[in-house]
TIMAR-405698 format. One record per residue (C-alpha): residue number from 1; residue in one letter; chain; x, y, z. Coordinates in pm, 1 decimal. Each point is the difference from the previous one (the first is absolute). Layout:
% TIMAR-405698
NUM|a|A|X|Y|Z $
...
//
This chain:
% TIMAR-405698
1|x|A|0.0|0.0|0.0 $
2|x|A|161.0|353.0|-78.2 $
3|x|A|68.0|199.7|278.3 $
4|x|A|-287.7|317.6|-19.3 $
5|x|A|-3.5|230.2|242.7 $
6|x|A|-328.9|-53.3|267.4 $
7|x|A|-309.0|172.4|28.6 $
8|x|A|-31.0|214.8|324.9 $
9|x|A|-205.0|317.0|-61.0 $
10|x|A|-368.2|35.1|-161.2 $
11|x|A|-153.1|323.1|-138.2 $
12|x|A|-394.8|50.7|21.9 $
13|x|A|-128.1|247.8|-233.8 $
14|x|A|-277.0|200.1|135.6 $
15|x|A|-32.2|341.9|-105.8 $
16|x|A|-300.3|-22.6|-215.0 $
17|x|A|-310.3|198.6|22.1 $
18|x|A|-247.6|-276.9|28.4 $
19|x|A|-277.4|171.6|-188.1 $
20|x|A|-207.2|-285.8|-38.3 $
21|x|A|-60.8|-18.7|314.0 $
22|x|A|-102.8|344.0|52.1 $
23|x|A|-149.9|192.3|207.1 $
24|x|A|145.0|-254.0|267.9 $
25|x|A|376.5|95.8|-83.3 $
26|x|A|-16.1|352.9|-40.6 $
27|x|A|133.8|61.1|312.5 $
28|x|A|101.6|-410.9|105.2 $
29|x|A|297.3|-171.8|-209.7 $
30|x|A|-201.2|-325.5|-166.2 $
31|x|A|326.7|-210.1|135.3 $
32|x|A|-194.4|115.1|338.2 $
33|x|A|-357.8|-149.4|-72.2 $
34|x|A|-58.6|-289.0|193.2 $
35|x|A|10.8|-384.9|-72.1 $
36|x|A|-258.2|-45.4|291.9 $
37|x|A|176.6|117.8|263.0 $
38|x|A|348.0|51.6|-98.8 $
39|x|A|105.8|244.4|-319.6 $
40|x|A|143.8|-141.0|-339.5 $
41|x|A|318.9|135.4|23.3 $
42|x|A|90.1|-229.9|317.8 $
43|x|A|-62.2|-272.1|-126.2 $
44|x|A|186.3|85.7|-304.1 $
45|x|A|329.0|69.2|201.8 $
46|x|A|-74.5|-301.7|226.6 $
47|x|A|19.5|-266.6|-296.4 $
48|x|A|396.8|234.7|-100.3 $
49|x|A|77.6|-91.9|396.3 $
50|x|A|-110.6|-384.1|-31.5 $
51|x|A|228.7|-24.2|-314.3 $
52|x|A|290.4|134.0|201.8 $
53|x|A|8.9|360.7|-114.8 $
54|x|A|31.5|196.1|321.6 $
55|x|A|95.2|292.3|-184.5 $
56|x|A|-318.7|221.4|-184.4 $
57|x|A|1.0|270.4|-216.1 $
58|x|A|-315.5|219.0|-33.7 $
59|x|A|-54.2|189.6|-314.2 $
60|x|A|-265.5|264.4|116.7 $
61|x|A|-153.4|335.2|-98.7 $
62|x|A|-211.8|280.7|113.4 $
63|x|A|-252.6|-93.0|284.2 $
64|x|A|134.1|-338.3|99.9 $
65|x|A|101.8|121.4|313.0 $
66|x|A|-220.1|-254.9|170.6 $
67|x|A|198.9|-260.4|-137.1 $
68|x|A|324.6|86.6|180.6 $
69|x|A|-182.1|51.4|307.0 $
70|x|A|-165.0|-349.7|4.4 $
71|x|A|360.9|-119.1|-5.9 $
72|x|A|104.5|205.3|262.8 $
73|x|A|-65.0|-11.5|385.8 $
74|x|A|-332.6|140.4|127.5 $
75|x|A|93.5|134.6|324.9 $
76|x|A|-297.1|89.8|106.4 $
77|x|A|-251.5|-242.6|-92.0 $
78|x|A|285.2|-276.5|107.0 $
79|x|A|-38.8|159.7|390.9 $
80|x|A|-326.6|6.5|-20.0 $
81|x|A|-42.0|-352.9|-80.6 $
82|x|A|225.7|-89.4|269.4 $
83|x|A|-241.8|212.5|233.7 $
84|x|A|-232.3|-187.0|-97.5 $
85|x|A|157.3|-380.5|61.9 $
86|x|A|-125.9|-62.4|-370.1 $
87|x|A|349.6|-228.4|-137.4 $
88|x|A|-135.7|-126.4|-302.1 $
89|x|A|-61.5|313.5|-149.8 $
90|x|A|341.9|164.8|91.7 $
91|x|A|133.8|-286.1|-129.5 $
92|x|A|-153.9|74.2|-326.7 $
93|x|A|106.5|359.0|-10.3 $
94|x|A|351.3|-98.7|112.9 $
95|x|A|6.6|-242.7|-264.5 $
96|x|A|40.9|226.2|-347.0 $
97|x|A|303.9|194.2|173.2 $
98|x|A|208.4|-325.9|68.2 $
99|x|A|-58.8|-156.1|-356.6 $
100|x|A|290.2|177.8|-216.1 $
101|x|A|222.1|211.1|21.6 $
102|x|A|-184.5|302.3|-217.7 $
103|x|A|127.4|272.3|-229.0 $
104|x|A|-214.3|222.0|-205.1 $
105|x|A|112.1|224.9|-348.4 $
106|x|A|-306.1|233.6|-166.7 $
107|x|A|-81.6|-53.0|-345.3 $
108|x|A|-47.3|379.0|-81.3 $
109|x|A|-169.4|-77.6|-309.6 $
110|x|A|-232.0|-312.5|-92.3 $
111|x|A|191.6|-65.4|-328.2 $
112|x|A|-43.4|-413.5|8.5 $
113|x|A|100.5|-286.5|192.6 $
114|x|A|339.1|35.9|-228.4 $
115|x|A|64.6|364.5|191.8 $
116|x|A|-117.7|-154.1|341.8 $
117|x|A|253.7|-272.1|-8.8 $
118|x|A|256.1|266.5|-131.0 $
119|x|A|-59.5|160.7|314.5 $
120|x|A|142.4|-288.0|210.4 $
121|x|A|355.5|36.6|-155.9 $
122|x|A|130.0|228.1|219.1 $
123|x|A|-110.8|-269.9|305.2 $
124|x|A|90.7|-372.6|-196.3 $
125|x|A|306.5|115.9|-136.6 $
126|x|A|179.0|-277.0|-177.1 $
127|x|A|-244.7|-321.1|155.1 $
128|x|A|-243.8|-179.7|-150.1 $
129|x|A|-337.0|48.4|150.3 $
130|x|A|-370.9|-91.5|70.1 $
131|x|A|-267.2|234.4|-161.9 $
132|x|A|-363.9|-36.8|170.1 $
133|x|A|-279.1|153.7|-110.7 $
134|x|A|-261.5|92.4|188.5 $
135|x|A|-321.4|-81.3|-167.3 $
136|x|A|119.7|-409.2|-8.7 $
137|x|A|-17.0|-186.0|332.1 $
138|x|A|109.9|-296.4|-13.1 $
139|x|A|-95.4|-297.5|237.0 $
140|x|A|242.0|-46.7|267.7 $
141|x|A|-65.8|-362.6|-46.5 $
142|x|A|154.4|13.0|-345.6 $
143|x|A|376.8|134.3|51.2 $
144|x|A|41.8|144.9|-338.5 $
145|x|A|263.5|262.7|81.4 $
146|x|A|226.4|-233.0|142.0 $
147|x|A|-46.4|-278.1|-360.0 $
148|x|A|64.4|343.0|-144.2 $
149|x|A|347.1|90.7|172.9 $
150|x|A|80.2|-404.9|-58.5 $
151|x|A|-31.1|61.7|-345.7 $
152|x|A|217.9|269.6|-21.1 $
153|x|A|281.5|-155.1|211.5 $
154|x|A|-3.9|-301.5|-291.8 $
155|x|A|-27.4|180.3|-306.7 $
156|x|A|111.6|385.0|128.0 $
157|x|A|-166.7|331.5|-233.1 $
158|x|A|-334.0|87.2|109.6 $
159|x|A|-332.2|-172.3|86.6 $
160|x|A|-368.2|24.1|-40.3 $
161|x|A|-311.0|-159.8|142.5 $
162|x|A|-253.9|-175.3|-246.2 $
163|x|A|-389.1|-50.4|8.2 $
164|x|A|-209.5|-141.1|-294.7 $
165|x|A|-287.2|178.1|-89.6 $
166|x|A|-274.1|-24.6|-194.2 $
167|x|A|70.4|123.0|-338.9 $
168|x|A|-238.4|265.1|-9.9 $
169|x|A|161.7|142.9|345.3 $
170|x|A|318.0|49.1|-120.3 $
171|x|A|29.8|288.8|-113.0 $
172|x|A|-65.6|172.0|344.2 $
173|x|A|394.6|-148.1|48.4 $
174|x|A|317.9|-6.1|-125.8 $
175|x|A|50.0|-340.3|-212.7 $
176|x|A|287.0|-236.5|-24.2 $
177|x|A|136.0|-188.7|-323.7 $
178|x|A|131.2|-308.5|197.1 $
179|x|A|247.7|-330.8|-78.4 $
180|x|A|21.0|-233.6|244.4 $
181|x|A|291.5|-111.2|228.8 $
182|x|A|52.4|-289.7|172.3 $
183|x|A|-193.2|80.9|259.4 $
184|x|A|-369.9|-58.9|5.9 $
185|x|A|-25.2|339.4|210.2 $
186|x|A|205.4|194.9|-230.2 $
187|x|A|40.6|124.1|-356.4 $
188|x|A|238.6|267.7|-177.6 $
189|x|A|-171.0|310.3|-73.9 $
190|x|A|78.5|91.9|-396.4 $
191|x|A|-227.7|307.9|-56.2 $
192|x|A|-230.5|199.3|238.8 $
193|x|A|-268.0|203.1|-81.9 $
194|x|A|-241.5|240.3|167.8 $
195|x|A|-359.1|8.6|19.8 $
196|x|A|-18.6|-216.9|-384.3 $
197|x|A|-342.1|-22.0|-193.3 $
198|x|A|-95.1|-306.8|65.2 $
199|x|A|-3.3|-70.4|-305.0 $
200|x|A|428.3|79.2|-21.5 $
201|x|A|87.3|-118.2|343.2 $
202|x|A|293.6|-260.8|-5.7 $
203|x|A|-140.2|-239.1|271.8 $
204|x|A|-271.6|28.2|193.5 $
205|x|A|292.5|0.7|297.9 $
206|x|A|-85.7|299.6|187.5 $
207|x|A|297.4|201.3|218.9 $
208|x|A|-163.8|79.5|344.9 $
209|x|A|172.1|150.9|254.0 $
210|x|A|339.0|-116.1|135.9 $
211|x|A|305.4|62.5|-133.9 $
212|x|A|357.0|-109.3|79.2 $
213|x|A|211.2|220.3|-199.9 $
214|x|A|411.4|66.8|-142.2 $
215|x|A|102.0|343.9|94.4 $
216|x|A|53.5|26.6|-364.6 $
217|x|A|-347.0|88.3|-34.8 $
218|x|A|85.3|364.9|109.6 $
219|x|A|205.2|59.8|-264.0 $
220|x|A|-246.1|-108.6|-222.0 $
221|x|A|-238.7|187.1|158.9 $
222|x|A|161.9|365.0|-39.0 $
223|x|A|8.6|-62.8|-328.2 $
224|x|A|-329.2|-112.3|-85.6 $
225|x|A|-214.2|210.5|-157.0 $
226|x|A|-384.2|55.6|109.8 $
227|x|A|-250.7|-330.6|-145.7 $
228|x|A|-314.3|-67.8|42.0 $
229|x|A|-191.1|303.4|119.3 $
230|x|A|273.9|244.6|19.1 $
231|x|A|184.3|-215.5|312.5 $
232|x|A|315.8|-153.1|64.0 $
233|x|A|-87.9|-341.1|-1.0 $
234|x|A|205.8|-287.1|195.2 $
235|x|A|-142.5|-238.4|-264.9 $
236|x|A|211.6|159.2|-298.7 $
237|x|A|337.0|-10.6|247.1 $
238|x|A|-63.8|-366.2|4.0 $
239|x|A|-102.8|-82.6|-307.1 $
240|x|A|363.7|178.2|-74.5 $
241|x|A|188.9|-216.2|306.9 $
242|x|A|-141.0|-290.3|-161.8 $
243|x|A|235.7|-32.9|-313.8 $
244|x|A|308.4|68.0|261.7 $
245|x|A|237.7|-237.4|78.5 $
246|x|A|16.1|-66.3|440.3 $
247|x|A|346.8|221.9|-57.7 $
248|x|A|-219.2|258.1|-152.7 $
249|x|A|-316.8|-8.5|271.1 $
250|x|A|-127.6|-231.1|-160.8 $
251|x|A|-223.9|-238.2|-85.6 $
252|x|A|-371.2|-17.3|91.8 $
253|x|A|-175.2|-288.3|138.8 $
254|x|A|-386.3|-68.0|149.9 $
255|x|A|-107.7|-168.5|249.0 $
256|x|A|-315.6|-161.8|-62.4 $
257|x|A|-243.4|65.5|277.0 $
258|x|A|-278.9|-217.5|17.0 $
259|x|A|-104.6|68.4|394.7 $
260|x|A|-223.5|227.4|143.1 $
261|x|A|-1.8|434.3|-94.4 $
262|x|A|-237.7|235.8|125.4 $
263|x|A|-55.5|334.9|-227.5 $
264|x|A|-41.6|334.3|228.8 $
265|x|A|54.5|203.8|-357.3 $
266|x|A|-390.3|95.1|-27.4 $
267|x|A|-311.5|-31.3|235.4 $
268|x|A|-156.8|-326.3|-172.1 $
269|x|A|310.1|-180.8|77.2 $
270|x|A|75.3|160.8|336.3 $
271|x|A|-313.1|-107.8|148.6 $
272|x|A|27.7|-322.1|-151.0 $
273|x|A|333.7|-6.7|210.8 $
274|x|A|-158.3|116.3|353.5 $
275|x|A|-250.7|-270.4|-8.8 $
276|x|A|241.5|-256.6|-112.5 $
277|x|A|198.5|116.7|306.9 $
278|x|A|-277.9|12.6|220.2 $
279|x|A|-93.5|-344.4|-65.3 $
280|x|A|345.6|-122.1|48.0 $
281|x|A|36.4|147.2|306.0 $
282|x|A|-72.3|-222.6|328.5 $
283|x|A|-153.2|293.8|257.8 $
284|x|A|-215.6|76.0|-290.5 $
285|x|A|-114.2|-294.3|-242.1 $
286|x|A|-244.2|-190.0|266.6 $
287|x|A|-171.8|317.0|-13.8 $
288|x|A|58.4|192.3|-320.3 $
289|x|A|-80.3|-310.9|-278.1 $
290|x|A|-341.7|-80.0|145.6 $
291|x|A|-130.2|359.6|27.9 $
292|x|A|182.4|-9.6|-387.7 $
293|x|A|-210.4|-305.1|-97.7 $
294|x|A|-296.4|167.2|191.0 $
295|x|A|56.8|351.1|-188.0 $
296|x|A|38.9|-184.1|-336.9 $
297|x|A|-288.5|-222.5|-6.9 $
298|x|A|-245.6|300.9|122.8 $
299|x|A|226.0|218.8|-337.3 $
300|x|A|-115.7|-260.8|-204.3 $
301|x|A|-367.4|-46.2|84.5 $
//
């Protein structure tokens, strides 16, 4: 096996606007709205923690303030949980600050994922790293981000995660042109391209969203021009890592995922994602699924 170097630090994108999820996130970050009881972003930086990435990056912007404070000690509201003798709640406030060590860089401008990634250079230097995004959560069941970083410590370049969709779907996604290795799991990437008619999409291989990624990609980045709708896109810097020898950044490989994703991107699939939680969750299922079977059954009279 060559000798690549290892994976340490992850960078979570998540200065977007979240207008379609408006008014809710004119004033709250979406990365704040809750998956039942606990916001997206958490659990987002908890799966980066479980695949031994202690060390986040958060690309933010204007009015995600609340962000950095979830991940930061609540003086206040921790003593007055103490006053009160309740444990299991100051354990769950206490919890966020002792995940990661967090850093946090502003996006000034939201030009792209490309430019958002860009903005970690300063912070990953000359490492490899994880890229997370937000809107994906990913079963903790299903360690992903740790096949991921495997991956790239057999083959070395960069790394993507894989879904198949329907065919009609994908072109809400960036799509892969795929050979296979000899891996079941895996396959070299040979083109990417985002958001295809469906009509000219290479696969129906989706790219959702975890990346393990060559520093190369910022050089690639600074000088790649705007794509598709005026942004930098991180799909184009790929698509250009992926003819590069592992001497060069590159190549490109996915991981086929075939386990279990939950969508927060738009409020159809976000609610799908709060009940699915809700129903997973033991304190709340005994309760939750029959007043859900009650509520659908009376829906459907």
């Amino acid at each position: 096996m060559a000798d690549f170097d290892p994976v340490t630090k992850a960078v979570v994108p998540a200065a977007g606007l979240g207008t379609r999820f408006l008014p809710a996130t004119k004033a709250t970050p979406k990365e704040m709205l809750p998956i039942v009881d606990k916001p997206a972003i958490q659990y987002v930086v908890e799966e980066a923690v479980s695949a031994g990435l202690l060390d986040v990056l958060m690309v933010t912007g204007r009015s995600k303030r609340s962000i950095e404070d979830h991940f930061d000690v609540a003086y206040e509201l921790e003593d007055a949980l103490r006053a009160k003798g309740d444990a299991e709640r100051l354990s769950q406030v206490q919890l966020p600050v002792d995940l990661a060590t967090m850093h946090y860089v502003r996006q000034g401008e939201p030009k792209g994922l490309g430019h958002a990634v860009l903005c970690a250079k300063q912070h990953v230097g000359h490492e490899p790293f994880a890229c997370l995004l937000g809107d994906d959560i990913i079963d903790a069941r299903d360690p992903l981000l740790k096949r991921m970083i495997e991956v790239r410590a057999t083959y070395g370049g960069s790394v993507i995660a894989l879904m198949e969709v329907p065919r009609e779907q994908v072109s809400l996604y960036g799509a892969a042109a795929i050979v296979p290795t000899g891996e079941d799991d895996v396959v070299r990437i040979t083109d990417l391209v985002e958001k295809p008619p469906a009509n000219e999409a290479p696969s129906n291989w989706a790219i959702i969203g975890r990346y393990v990624i060559d520093p190369a990609v910022f050089e690639v980045l600074e000088n790649t021009p705007p794509g598709r709708g005026g942004e930098i896109q991180l799909t184009d810097a790929l698509r250009t890592l992926a003819s590069r020898s592992p001497d060069e950044g590159g190549p490109v490989h996915g991981v086929l995922f075939r386990g279990r994703r939950y969508d927060t991107g738009n409020k159809l699939d976000y609610l799908r994602t709060v009940v699915q939680f809700a129903a997973n969750r033991p304190d709340l299922a005994p309760e939750f699924i029959p007043w859900l079977r009650e509520f659908l059954d009376q829906a459907g009279s």
